[in-house]
TORKOL-285589 format. One record per atom (N, C-alpha, C): atom name; y, z, x; residue in three letters. Coordinates in steps of 0.001 Angstrom, whole numbers. Example, Ala and Ser with C-alpha at 12.3 -4.5 7.8 and 13.67 -1.06 7.14 Angstrom:
// residues 2
<node><a>N</a><yy>-5690</yy><zz>7800</zz><xx>13190</xx><r>ALA</r></node>
<node><a>CA</a><yy>-4500</yy><zz>7800</zz><xx>12300</xx><r>ALA</r></node>
<node><a>C</a><yy>-3300</yy><zz>7800</zz><xx>13200</xx><r>ALA</r></node>
<node><a>N</a><yy>-2250</yy><zz>7080</zz><xx>12850</xx><r>SER</r></node>
<node><a>CA</a><yy>-1060</yy><zz>7140</zz><xx>13670</xx><r>SER</r></node>
<node><a>C</a><yy>30</yy><zz>7870</zz><xx>12900</xx><r>SER</r></node>
***
This chain:
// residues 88
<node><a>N</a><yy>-153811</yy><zz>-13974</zz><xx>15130</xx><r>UNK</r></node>
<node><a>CA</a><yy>-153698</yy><zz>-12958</zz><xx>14088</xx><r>UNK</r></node>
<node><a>C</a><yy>-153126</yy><zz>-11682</zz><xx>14706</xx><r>UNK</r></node>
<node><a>N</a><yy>-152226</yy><zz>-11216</zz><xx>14046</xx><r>UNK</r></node>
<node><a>CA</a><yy>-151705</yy><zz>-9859</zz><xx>14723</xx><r>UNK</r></node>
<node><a>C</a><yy>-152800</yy><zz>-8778</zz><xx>14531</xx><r>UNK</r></node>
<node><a>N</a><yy>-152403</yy><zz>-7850</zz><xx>15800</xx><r>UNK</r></node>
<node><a>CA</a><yy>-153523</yy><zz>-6310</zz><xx>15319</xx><r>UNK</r></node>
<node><a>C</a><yy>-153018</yy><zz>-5410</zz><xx>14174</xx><r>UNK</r></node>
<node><a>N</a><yy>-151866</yy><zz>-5699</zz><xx>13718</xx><r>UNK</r></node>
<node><a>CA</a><yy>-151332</yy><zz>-5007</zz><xx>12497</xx><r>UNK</r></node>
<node><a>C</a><yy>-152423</yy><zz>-5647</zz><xx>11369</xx><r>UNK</r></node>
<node><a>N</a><yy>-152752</yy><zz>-6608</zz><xx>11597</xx><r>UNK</r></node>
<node><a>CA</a><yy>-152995</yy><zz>-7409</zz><xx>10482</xx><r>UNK</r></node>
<node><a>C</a><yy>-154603</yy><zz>-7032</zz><xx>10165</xx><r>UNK</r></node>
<node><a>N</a><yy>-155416</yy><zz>-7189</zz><xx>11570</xx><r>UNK</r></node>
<node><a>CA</a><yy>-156927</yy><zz>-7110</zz><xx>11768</xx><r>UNK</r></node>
<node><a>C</a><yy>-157076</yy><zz>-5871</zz><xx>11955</xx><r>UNK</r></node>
<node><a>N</a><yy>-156414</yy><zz>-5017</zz><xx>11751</xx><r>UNK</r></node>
<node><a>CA</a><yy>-156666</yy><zz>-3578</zz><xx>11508</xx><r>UNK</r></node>
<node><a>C</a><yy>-155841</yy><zz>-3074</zz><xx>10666</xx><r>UNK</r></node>
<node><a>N</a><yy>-155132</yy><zz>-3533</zz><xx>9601</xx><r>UNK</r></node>
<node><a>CA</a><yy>-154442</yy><zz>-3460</zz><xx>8171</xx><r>UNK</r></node>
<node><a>C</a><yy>-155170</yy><zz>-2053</zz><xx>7900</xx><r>UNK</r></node>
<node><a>N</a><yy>-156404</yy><zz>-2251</zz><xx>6997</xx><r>UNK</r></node>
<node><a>CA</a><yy>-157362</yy><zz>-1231</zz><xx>6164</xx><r>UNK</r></node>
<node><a>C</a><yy>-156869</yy><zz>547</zz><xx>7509</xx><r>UNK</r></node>
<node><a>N</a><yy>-157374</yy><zz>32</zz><xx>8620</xx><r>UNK</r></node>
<node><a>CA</a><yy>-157028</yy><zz>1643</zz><xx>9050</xx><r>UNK</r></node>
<node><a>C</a><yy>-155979</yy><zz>2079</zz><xx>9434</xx><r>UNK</r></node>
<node><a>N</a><yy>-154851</yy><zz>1325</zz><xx>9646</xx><r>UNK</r></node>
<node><a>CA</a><yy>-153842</yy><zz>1561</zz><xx>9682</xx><r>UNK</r></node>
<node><a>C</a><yy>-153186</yy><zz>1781</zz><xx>8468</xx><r>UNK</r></node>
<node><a>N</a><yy>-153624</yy><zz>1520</zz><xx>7399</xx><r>UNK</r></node>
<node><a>CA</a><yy>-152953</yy><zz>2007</zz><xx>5933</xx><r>UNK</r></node>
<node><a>C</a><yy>-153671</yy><zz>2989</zz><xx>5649</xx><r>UNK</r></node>
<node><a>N</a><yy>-154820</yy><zz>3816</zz><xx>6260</xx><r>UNK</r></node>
<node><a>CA</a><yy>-155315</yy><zz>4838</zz><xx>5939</xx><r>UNK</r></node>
<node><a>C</a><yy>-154359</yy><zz>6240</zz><xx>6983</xx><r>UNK</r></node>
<node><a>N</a><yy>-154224</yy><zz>5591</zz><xx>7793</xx><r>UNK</r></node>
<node><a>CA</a><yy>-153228</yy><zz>6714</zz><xx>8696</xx><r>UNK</r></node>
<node><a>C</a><yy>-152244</yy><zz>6726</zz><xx>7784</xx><r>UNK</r></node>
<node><a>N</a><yy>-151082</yy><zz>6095</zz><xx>7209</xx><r>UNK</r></node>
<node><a>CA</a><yy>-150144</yy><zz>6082</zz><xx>6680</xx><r>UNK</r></node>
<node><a>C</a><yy>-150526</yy><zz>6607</zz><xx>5489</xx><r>UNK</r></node>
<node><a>N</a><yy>-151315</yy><zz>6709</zz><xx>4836</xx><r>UNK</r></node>
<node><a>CA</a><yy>-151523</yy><zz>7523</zz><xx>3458</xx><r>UNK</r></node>
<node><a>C</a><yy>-151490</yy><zz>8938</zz><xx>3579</xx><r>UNK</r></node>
<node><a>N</a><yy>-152492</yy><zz>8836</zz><xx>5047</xx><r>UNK</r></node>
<node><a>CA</a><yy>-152777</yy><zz>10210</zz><xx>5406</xx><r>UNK</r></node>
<node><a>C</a><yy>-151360</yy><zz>11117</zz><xx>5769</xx><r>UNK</r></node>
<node><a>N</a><yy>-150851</yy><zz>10523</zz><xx>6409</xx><r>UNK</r></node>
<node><a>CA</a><yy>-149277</yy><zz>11140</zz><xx>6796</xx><r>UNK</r></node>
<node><a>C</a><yy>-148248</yy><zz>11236</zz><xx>5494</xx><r>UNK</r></node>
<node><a>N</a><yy>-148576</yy><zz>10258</zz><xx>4474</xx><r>UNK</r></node>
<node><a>CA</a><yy>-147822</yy><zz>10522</zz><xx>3242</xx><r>UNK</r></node>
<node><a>C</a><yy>-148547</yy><zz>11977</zz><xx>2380</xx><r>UNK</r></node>
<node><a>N</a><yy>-149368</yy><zz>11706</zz><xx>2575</xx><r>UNK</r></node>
<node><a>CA</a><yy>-149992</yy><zz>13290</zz><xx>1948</xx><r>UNK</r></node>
<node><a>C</a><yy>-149617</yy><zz>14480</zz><xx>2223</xx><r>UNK</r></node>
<node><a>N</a><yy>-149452</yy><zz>14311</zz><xx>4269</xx><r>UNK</r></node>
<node><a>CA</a><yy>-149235</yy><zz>15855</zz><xx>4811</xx><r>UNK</r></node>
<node><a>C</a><yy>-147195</yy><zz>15525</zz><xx>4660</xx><r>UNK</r></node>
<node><a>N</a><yy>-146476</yy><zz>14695</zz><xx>4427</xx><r>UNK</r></node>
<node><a>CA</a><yy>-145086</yy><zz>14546</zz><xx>3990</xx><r>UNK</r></node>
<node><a>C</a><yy>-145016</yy><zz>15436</zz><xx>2367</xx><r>UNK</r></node>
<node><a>N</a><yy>-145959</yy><zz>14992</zz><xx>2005</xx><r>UNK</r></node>
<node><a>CA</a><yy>-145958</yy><zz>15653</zz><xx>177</xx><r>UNK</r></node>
<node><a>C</a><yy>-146082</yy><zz>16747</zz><xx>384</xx><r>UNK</r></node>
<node><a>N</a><yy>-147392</yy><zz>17260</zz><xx>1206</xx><r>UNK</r></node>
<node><a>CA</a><yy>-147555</yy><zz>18871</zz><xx>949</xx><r>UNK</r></node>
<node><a>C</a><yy>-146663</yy><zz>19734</zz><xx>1569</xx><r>UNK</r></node>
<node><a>N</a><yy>-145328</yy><zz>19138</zz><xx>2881</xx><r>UNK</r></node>
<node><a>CA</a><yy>-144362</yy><zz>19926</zz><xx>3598</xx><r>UNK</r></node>
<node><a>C</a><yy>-143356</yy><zz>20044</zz><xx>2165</xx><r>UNK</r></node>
<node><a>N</a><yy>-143409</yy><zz>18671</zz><xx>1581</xx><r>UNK</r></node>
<node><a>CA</a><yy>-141919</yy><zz>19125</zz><xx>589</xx><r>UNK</r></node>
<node><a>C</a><yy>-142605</yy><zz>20181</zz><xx>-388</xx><r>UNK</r></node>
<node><a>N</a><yy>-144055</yy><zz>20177</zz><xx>-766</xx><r>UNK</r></node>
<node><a>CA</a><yy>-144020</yy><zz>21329</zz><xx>-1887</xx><r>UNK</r></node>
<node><a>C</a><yy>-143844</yy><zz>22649</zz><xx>-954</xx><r>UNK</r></node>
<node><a>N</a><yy>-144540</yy><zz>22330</zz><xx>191</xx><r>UNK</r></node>
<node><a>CA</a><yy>-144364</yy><zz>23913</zz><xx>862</xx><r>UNK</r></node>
<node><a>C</a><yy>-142998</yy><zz>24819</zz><xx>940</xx><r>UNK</r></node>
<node><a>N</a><yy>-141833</yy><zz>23319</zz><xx>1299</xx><r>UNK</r></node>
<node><a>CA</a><yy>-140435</yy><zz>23706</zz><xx>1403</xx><r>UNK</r></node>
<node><a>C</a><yy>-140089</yy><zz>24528</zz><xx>-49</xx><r>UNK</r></node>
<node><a>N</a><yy>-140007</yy><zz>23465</zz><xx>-736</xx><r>UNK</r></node>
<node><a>CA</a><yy>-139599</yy><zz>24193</zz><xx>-2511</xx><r>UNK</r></node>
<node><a>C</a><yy>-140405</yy><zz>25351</zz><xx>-2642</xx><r>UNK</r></node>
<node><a>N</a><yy>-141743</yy><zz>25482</zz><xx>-2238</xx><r>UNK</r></node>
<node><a>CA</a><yy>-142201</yy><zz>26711</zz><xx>-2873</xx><r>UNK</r></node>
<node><a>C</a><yy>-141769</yy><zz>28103</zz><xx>-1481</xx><r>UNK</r></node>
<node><a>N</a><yy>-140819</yy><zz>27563</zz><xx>-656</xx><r>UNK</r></node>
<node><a>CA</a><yy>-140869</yy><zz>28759</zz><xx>-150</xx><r>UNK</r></node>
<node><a>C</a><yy>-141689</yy><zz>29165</zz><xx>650</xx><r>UNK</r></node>
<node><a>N</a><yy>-142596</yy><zz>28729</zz><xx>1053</xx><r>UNK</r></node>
<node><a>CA</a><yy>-143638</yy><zz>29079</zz><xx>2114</xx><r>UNK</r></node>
<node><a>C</a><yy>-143211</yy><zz>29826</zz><xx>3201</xx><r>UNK</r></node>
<node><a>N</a><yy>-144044</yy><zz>30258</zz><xx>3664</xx><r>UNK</r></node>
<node><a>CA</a><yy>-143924</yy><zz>31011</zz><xx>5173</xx><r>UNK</r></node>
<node><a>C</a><yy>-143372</yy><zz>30252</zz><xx>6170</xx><r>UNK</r></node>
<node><a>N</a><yy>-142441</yy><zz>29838</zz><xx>7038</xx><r>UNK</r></node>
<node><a>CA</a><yy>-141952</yy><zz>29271</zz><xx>7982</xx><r>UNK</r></node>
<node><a>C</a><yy>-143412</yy><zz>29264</zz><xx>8999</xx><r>UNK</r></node>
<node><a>N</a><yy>-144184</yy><zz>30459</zz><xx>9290</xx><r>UNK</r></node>
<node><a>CA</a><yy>-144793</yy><zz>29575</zz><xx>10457</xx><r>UNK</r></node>
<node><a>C</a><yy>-145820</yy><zz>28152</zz><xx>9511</xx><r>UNK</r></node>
<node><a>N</a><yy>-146537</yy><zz>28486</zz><xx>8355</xx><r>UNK</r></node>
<node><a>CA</a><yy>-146918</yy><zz>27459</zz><xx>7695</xx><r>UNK</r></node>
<node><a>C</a><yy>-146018</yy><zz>25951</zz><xx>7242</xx><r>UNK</r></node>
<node><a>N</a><yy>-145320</yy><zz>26570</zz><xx>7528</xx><r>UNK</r></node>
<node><a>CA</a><yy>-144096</yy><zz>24851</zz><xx>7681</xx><r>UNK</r></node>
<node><a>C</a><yy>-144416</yy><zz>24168</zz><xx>8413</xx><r>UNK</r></node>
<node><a>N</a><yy>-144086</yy><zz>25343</zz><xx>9922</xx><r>UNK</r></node>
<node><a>CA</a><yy>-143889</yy><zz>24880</zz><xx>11324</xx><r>UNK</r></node>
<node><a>C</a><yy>-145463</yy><zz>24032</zz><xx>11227</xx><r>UNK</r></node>
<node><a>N</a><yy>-146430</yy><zz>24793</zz><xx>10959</xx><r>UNK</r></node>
<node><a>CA</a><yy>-147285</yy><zz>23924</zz><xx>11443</xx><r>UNK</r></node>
<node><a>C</a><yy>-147924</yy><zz>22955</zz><xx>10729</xx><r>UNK</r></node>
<node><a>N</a><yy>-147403</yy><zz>22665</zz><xx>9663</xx><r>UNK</r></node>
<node><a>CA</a><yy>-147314</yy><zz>21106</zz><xx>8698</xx><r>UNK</r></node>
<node><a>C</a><yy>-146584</yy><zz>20007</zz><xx>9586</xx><r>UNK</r></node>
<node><a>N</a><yy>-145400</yy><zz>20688</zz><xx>9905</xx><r>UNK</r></node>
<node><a>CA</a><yy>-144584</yy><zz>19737</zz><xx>10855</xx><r>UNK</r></node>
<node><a>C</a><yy>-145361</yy><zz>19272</zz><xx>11730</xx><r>UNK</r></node>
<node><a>N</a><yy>-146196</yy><zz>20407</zz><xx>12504</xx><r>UNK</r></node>
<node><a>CA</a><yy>-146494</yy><zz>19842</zz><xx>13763</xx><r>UNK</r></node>
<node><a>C</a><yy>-147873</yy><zz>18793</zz><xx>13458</xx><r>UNK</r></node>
<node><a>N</a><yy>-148478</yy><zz>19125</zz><xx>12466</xx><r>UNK</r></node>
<node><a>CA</a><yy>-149577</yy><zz>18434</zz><xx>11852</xx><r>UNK</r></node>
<node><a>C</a><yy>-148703</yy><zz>16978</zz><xx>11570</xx><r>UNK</r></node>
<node><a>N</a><yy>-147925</yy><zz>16901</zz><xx>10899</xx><r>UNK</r></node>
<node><a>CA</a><yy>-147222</yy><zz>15293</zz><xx>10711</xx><r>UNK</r></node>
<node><a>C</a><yy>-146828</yy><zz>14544</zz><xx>12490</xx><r>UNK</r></node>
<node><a>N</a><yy>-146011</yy><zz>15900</zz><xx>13191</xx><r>UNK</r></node>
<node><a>CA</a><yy>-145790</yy><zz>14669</zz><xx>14389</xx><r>UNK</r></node>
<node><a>C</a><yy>-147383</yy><zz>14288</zz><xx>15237</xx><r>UNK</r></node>
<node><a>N</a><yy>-148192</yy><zz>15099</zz><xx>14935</xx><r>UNK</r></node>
<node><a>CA</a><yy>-149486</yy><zz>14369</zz><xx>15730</xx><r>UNK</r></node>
<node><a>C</a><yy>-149899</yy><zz>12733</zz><xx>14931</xx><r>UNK</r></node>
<node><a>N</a><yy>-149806</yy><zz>13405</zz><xx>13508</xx><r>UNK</r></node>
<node><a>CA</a><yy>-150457</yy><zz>12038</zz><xx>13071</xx><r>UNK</r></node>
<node><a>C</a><yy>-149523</yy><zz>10982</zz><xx>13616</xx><r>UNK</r></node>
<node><a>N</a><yy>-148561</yy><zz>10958</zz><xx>13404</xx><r>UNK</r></node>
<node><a>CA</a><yy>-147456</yy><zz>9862</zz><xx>13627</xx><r>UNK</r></node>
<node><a>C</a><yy>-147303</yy><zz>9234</zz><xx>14880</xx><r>UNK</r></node>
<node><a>N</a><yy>-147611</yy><zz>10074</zz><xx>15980</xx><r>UNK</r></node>
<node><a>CA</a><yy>-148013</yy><zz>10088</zz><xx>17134</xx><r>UNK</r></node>
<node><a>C</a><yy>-149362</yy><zz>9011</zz><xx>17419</xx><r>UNK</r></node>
<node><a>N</a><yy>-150033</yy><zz>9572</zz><xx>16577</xx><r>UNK</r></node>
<node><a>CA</a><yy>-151316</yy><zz>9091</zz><xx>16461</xx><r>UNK</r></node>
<node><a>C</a><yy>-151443</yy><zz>7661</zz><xx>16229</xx><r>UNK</r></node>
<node><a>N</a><yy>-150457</yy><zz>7560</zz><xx>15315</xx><r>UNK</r></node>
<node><a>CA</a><yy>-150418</yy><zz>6173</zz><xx>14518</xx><r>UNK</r></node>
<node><a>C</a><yy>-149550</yy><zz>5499</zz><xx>15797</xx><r>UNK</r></node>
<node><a>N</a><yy>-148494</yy><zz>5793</zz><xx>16273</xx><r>UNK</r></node>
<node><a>CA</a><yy>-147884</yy><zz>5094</zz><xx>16885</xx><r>UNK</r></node>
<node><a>C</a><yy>-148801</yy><zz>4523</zz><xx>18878</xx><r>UNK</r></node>
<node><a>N</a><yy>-149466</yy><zz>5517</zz><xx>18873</xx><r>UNK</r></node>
<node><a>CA</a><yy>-150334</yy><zz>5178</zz><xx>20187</xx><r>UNK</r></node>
<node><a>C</a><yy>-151029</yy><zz>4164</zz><xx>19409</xx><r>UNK</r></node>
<node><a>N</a><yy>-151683</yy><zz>4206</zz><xx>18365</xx><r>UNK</r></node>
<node><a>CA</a><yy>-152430</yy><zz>2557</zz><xx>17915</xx><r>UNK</r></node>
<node><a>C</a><yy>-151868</yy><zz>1884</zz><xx>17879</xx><r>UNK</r></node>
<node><a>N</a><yy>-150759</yy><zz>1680</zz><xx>17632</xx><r>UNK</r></node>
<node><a>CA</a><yy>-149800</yy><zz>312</zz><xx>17608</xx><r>UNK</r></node>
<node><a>C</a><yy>-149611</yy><zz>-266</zz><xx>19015</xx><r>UNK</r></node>
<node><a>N</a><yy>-149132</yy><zz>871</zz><xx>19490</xx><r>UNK</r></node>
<node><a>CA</a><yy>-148700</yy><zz>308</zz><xx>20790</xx><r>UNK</r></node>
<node><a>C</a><yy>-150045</yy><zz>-337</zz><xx>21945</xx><r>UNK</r></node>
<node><a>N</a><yy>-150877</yy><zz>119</zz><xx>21553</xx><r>UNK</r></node>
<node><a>CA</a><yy>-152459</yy><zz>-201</zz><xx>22380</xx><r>UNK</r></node>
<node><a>C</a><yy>-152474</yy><zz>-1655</zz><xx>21905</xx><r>UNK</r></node>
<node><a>N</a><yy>-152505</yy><zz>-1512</zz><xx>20539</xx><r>UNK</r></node>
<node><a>CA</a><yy>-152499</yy><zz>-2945</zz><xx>19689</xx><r>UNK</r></node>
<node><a>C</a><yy>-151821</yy><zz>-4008</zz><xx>20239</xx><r>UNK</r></node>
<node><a>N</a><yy>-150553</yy><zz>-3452</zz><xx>20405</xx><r>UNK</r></node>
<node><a>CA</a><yy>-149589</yy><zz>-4697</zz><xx>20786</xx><r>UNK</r></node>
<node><a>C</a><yy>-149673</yy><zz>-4823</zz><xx>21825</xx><r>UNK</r></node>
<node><a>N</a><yy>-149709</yy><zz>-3841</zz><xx>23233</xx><r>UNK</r></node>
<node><a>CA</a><yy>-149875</yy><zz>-3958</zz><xx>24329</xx><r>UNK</r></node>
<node><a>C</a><yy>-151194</yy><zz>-5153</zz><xx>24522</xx><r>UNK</r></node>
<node><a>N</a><yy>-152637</yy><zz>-4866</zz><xx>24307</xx><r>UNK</r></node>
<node><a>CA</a><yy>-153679</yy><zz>-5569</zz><xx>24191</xx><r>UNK</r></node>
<node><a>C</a><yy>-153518</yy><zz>-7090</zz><xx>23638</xx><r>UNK</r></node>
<node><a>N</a><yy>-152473</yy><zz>-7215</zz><xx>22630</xx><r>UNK</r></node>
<node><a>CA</a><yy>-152710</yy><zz>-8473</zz><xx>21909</xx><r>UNK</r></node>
<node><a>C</a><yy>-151487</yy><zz>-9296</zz><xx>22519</xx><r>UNK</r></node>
<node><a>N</a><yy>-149880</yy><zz>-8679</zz><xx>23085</xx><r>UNK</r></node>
<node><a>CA</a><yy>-149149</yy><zz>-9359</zz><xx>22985</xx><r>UNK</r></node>
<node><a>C</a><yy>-148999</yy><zz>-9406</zz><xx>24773</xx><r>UNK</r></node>
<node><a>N</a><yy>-149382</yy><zz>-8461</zz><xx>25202</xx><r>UNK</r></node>
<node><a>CA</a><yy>-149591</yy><zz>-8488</zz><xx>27061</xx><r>UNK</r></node>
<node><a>C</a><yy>-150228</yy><zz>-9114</zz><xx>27820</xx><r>UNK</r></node>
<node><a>N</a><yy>-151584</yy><zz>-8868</zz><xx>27135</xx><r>UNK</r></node>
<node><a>CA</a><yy>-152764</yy><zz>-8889</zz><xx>28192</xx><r>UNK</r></node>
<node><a>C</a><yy>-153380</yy><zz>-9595</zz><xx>27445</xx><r>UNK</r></node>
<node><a>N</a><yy>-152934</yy><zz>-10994</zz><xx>27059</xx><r>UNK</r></node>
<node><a>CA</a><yy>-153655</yy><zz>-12142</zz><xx>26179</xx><r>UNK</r></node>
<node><a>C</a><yy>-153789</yy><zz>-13436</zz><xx>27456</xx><r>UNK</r></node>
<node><a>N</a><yy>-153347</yy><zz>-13291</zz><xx>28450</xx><r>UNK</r></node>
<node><a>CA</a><yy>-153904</yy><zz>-14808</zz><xx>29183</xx><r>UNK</r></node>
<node><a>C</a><yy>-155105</yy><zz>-14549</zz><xx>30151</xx><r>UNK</r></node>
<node><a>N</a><yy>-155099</yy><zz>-13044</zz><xx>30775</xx><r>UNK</r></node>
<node><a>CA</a><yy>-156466</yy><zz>-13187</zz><xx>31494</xx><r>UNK</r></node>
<node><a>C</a><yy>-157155</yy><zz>-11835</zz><xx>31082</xx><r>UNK</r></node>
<node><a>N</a><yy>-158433</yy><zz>-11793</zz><xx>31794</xx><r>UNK</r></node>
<node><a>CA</a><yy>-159215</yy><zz>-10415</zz><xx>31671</xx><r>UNK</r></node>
<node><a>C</a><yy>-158657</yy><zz>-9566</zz><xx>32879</xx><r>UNK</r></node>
<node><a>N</a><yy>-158371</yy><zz>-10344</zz><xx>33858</xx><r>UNK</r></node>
<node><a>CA</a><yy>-157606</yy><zz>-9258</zz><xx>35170</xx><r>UNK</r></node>
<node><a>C</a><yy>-156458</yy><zz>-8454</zz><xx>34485</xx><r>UNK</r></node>
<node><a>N</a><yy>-155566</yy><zz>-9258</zz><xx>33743</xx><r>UNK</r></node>
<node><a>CA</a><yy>-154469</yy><zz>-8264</zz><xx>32913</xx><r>UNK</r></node>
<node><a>C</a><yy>-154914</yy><zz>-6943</zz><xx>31917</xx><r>UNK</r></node>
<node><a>N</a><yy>-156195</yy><zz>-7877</zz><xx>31367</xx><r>UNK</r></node>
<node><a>CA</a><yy>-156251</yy><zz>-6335</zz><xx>30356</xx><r>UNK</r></node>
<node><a>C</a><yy>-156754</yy><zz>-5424</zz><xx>31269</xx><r>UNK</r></node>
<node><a>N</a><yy>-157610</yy><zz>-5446</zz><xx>32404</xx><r>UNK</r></node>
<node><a>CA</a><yy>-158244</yy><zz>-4768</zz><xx>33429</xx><r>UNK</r></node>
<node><a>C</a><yy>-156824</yy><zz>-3876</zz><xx>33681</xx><r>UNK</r></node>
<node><a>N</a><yy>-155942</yy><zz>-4579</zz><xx>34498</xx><r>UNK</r></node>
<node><a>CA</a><yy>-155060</yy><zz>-3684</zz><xx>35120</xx><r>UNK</r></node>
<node><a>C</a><yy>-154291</yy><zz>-3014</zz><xx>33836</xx><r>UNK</r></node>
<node><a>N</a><yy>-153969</yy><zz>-3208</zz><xx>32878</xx><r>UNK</r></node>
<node><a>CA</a><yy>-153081</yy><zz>-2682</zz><xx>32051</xx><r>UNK</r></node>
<node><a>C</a><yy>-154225</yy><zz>-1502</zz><xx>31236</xx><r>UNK</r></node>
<node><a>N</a><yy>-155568</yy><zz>-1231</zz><xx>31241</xx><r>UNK</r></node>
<node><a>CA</a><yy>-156128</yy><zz>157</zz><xx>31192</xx><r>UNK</r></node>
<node><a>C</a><yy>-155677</yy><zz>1453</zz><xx>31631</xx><r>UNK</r></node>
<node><a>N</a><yy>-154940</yy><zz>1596</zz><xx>32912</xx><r>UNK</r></node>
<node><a>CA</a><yy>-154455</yy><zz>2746</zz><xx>33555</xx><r>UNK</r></node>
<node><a>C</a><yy>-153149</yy><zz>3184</zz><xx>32847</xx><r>UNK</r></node>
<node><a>N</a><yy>-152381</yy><zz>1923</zz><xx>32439</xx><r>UNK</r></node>
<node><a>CA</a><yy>-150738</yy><zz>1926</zz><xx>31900</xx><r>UNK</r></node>
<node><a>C</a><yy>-151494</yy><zz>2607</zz><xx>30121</xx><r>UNK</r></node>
<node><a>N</a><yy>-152797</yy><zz>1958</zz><xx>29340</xx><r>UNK</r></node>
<node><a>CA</a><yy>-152658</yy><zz>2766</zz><xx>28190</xx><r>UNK</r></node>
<node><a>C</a><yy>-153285</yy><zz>4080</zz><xx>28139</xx><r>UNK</r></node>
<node><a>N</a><yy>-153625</yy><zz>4534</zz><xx>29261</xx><r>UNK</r></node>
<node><a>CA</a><yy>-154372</yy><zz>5545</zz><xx>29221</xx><r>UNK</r></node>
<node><a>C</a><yy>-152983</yy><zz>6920</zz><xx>29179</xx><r>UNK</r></node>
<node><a>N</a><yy>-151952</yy><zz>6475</zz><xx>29988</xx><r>UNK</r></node>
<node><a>CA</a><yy>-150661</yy><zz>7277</zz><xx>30621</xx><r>UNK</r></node>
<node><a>C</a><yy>-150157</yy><zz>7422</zz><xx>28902</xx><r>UNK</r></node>
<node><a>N</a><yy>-149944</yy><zz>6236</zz><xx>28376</xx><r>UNK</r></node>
<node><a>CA</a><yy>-149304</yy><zz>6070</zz><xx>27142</xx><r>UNK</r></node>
<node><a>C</a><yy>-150141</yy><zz>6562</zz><xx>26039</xx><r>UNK</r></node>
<node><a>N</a><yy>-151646</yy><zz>6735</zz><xx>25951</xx><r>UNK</r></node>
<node><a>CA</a><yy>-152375</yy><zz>8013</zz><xx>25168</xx><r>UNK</r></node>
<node><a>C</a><yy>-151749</yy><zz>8990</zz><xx>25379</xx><r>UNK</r></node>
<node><a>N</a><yy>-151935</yy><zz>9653</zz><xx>26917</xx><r>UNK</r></node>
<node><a>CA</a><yy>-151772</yy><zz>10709</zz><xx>27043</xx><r>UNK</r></node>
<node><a>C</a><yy>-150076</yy><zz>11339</zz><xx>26755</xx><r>UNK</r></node>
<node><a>N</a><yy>-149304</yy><zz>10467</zz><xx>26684</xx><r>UNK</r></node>
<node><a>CA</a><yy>-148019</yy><zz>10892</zz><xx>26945</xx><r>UNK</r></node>
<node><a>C</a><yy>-147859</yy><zz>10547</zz><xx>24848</xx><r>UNK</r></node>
<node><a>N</a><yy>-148540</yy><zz>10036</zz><xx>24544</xx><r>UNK</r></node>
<node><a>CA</a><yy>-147868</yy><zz>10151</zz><xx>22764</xx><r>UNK</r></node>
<node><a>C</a><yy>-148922</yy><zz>10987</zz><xx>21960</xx><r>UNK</r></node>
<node><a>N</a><yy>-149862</yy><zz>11815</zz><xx>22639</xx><r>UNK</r></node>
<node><a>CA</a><yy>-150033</yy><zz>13163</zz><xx>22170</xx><r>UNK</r></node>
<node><a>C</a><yy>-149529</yy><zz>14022</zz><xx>22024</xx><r>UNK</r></node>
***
């Protein structure tokens, strides 16, 4: 079973969530808002997305890597920890 699949429900809750803060940048745009309140809608969308995309990649890394032994997922801990830290 894929991890897209066995984690469907929260992974479609990130994506709602990011469609929401997408809705409230376009009303902010049309209504004119303050540029730094843009800026930081924007920056609020690239975390989530960010966010979403470090789960995937843990996901796939875990399910499509480090599926024949426990020594693999062992060593490949240090490689997702770099890849948290670097898609924050």
């Amino acid at each position: 079973m894929s991890h897209t699949i066995s984690d469907k429900k929260a992974l479609l809750a990130r994506v709602r969530r990011i469609a929401g803060q997408v809705a409230a940048l376009e009303r902010a745009l049309e209504a004119e808002d303050d540029c730094g309140a843009i800026l930081q809608q924007v920056a609020s969308i690239r975390g989530a997305t960010q966010g979403l995309m470090s789960k995937l990649v843990e996901g796939h890394v875990r399910e499509h890597v480090a599926v024949h032994s426990q020594d693999a997922a062992r060593e490949l801990e240090p490689v997702l920890e770099i890849l948290r830290g670097y898609l924050k």
